[in-house]
PyMOL commands that place a pseudoatom at each C-alpha (Angstrom):
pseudoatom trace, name=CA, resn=UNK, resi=1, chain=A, elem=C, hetatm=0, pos=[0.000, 0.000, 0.000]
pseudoatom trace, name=CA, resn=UNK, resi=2, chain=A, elem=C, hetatm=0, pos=[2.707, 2.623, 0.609]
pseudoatom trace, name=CA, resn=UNK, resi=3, chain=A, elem=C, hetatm=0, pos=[4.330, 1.665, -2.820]
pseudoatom trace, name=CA, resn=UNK, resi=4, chain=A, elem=C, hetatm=0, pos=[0.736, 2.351, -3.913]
pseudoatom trace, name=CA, resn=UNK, resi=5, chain=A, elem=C, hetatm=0, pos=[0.930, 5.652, -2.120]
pseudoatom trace, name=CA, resn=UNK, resi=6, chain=A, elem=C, hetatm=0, pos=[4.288, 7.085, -3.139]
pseudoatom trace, name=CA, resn=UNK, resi=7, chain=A, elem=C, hetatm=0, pos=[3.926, 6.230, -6.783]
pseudoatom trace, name=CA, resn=UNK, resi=8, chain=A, elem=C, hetatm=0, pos=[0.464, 7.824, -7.215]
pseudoatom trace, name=CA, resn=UNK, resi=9, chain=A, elem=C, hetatm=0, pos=[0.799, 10.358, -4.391]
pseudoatom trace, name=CA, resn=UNK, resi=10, chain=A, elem=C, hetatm=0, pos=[-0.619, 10.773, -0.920]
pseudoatom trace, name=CA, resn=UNK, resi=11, chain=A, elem=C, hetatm=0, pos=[2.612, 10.220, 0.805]
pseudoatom trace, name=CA, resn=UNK, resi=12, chain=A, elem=C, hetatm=0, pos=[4.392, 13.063, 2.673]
pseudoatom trace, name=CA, resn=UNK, resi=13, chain=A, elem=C, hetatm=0, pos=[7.337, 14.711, 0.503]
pseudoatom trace, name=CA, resn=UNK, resi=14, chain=A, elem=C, hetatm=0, pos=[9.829, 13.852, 2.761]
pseudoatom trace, name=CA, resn=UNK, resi=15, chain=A, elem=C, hetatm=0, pos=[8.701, 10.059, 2.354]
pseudoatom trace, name=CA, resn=UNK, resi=16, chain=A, elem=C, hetatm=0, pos=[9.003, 10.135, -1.227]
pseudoatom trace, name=CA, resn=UNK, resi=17, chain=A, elem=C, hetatm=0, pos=[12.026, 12.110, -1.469]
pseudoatom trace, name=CA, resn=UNK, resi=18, chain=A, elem=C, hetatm=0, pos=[14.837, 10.618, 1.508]
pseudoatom trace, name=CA, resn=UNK, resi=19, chain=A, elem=C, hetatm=0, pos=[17.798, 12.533, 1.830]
pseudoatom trace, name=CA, resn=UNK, resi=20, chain=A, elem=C, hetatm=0, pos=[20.328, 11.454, -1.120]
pseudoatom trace, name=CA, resn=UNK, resi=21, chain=A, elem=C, hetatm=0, pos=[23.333, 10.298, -0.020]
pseudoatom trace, name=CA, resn=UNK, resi=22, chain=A, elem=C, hetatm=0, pos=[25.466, 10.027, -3.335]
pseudoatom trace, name=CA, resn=UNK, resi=23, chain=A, elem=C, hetatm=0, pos=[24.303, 13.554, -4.149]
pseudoatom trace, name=CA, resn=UNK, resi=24, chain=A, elem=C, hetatm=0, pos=[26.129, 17.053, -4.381]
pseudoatom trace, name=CA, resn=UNK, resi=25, chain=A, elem=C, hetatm=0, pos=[23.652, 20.252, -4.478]
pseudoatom trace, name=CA, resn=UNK, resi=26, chain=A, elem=C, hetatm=0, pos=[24.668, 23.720, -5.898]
pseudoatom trace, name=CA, resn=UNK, resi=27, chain=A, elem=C, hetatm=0, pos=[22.459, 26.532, -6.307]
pseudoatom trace, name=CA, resn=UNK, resi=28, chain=A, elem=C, hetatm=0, pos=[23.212, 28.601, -9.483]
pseudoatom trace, name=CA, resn=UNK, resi=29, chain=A, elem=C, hetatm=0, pos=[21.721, 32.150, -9.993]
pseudoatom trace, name=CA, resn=UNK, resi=30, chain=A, elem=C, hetatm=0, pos=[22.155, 33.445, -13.610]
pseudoatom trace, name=CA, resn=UNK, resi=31, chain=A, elem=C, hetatm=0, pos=[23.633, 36.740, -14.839]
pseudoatom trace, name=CA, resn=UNK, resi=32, chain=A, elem=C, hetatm=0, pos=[20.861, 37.062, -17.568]
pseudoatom trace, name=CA, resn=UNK, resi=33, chain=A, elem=C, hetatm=0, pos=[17.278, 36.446, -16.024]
pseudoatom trace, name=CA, resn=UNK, resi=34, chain=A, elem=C, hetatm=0, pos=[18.425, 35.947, -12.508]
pseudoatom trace, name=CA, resn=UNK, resi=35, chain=A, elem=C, hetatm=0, pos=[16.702, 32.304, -12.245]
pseudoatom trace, name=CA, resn=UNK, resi=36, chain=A, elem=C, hetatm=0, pos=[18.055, 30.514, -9.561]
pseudoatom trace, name=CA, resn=UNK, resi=37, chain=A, elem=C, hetatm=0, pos=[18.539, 26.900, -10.320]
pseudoatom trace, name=CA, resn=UNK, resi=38, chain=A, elem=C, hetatm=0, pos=[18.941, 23.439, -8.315]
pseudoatom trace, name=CA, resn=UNK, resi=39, chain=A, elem=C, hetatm=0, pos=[21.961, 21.530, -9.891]
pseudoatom trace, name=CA, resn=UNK, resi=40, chain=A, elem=C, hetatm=0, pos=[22.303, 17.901, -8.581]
pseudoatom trace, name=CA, resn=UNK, resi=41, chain=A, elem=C, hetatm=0, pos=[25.381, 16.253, -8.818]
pseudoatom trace, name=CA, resn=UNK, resi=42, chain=A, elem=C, hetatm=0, pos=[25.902, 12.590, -8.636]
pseudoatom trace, name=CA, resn=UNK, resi=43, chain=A, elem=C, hetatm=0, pos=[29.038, 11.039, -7.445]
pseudoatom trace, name=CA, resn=UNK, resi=44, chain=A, elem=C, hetatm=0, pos=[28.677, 7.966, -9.054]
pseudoatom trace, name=CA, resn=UNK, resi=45, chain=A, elem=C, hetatm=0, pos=[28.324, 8.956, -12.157]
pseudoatom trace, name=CA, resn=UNK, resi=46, chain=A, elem=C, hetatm=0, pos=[28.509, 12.743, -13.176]
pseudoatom trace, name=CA, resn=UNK, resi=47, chain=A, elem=C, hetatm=0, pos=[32.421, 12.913, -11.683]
pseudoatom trace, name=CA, resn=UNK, resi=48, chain=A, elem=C, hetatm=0, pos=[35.697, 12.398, -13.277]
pseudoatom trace, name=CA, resn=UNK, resi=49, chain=A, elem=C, hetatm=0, pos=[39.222, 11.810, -12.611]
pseudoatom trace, name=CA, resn=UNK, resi=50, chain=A, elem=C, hetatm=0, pos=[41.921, 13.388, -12.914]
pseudoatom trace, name=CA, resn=UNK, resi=51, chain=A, elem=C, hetatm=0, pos=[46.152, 12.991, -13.125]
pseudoatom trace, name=CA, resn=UNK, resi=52, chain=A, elem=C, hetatm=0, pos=[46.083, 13.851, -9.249]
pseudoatom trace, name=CA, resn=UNK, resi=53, chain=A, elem=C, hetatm=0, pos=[43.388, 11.311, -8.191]
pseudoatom trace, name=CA, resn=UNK, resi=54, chain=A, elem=C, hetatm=0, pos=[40.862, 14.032, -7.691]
pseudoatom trace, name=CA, resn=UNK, resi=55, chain=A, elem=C, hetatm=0, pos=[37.158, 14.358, -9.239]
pseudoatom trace, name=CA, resn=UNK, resi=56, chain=A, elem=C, hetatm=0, pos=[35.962, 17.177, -11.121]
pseudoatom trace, name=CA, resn=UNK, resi=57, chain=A, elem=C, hetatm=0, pos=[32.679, 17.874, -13.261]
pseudoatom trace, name=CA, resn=UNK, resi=58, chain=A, elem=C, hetatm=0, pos=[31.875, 20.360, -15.579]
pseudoatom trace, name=CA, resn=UNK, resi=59, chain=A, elem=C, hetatm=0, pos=[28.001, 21.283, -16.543]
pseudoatom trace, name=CA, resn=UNK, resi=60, chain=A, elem=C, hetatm=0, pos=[26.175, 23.676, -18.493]
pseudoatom trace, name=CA, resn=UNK, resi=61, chain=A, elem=C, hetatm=0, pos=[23.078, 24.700, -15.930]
pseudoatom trace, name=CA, resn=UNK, resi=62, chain=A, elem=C, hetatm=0, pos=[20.195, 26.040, -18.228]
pseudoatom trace, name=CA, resn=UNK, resi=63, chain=A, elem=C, hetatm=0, pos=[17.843, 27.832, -15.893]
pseudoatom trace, name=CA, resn=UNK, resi=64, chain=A, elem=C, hetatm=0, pos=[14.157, 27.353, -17.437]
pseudoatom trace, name=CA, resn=UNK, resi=65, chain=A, elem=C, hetatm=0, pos=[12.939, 30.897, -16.769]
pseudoatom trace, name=CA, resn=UNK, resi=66, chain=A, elem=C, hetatm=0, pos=[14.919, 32.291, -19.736]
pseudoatom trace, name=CA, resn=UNK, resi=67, chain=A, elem=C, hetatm=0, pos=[17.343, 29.807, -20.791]
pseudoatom trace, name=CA, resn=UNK, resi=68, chain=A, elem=C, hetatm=0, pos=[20.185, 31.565, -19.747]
pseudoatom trace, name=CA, resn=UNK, resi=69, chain=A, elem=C, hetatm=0, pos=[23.567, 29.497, -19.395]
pseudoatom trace, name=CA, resn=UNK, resi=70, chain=A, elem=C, hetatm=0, pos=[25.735, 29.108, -16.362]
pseudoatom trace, name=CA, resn=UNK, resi=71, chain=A, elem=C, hetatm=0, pos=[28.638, 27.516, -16.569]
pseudoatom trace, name=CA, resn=UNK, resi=72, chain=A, elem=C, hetatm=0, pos=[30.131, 25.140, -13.845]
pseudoatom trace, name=CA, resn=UNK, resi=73, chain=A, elem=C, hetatm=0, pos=[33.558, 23.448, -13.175]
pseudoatom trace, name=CA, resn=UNK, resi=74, chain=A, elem=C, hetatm=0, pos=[33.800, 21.896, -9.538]
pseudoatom trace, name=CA, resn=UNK, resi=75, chain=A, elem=C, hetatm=0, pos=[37.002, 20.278, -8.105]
pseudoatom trace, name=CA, resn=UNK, resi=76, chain=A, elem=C, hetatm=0, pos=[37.223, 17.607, -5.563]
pseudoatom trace, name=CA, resn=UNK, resi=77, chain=A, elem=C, hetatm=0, pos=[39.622, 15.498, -3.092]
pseudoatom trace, name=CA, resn=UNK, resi=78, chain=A, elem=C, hetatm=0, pos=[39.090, 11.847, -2.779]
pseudoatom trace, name=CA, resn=UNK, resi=79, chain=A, elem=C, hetatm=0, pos=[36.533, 12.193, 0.231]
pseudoatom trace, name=CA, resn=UNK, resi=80, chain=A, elem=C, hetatm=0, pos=[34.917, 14.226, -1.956]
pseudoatom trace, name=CA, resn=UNK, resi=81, chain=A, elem=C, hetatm=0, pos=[35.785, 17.758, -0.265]
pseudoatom trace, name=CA, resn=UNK, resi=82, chain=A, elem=C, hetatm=0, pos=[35.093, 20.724, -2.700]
pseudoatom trace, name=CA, resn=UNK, resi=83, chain=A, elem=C, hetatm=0, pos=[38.842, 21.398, -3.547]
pseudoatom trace, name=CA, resn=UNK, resi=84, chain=A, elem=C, hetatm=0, pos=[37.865, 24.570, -5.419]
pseudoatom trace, name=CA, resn=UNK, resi=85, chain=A, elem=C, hetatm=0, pos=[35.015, 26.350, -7.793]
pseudoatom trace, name=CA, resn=UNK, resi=86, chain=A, elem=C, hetatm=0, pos=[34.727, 28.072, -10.941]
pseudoatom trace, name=CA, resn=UNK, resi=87, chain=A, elem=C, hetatm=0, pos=[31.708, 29.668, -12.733]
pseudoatom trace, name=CA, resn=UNK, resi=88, chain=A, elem=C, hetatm=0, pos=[30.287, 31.424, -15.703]
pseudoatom trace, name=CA, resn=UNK, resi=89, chain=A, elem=C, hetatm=0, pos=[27.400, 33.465, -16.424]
pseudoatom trace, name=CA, resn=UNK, resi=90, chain=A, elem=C, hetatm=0, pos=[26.674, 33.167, -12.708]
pseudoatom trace, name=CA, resn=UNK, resi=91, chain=A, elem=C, hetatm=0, pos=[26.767, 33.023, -9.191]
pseudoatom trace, name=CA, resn=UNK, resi=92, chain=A, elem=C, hetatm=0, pos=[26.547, 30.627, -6.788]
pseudoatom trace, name=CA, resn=UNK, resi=93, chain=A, elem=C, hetatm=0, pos=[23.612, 31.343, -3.822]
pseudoatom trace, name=CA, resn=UNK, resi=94, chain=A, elem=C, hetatm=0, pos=[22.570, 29.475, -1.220]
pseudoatom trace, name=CA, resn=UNK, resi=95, chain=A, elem=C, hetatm=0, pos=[19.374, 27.226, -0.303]
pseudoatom trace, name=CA, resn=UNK, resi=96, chain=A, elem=C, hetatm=0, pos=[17.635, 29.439, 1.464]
pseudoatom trace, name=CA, resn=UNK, resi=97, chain=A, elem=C, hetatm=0, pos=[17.294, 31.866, -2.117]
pseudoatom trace, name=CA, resn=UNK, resi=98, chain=A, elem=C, hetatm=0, pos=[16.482, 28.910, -3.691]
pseudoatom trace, name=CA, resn=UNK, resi=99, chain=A, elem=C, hetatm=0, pos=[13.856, 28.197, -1.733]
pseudoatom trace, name=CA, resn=UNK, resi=100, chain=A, elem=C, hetatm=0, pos=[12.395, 31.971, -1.269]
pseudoatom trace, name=CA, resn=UNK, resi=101, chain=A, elem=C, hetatm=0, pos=[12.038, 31.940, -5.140]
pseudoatom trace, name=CA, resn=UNK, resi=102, chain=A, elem=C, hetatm=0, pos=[10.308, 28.472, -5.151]
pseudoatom trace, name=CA, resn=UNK, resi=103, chain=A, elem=C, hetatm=0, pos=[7.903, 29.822, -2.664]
pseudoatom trace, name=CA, resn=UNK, resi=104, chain=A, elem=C, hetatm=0, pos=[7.408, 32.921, -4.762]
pseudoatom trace, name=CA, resn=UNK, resi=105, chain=A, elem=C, hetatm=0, pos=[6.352, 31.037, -7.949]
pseudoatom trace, name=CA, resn=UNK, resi=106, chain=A, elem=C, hetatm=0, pos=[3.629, 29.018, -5.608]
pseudoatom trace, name=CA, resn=UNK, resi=107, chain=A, elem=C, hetatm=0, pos=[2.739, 32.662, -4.488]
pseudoatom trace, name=CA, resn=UNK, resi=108, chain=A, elem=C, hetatm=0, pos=[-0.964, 33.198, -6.454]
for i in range(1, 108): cmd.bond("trace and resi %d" % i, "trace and resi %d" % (i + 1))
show_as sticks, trace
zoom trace
């Protein structure tokens, strides 16, 4: 029945939705709409190596307010610890502005 519940709805979104363990989150705000965008990141498969035995990604982040572009190039250690950041088009925010502009759009 809760199968039932969580594929059709009914369940709490914190039942549907457990926290993510393999899962880095970055919050993106564009230069040309100012669209703030959730970018997941898997470790198990979005991550590469490189000649030092660190991980890095890169991703394009197309925000779907405008379709502006934000570039992204992350760095990190073996643990994966963000070794260092780089971005274009953009800036990273935090959660929190994320989630004010989420509750805006549910605003009527």
């Amino acid at each position: 029945m809760n199968l039932l519940k969580r594929l059709f709805g009914g369940a709490a979104k914190s039942e549907v939705a457990p926290q993510d363990s393999d899962a880095l989150i970055y919050y993106v705000k564009g230069h040309k709409c100012g669209a703030i965008t959730r970018v997941r990141i898997d470790r198990r498969n979005d991550l590469s190596r490189d000649d030092d035995d660190n991980f890095f990604v890169r991703k394009v982040v197309v925000d779907s307010k405008c379709y502006g572009q934000v570039e992204l190039e992350l760095r990190f250690d073996p643990q994966y610890n963000e070794i260092s950041r780089e971005i274009k088009g953009g800036v990273f925010v935090t959660r929190q502005e994320w989630e004010a502009q989420e509750a805006e759009k549910r605003r009527p």
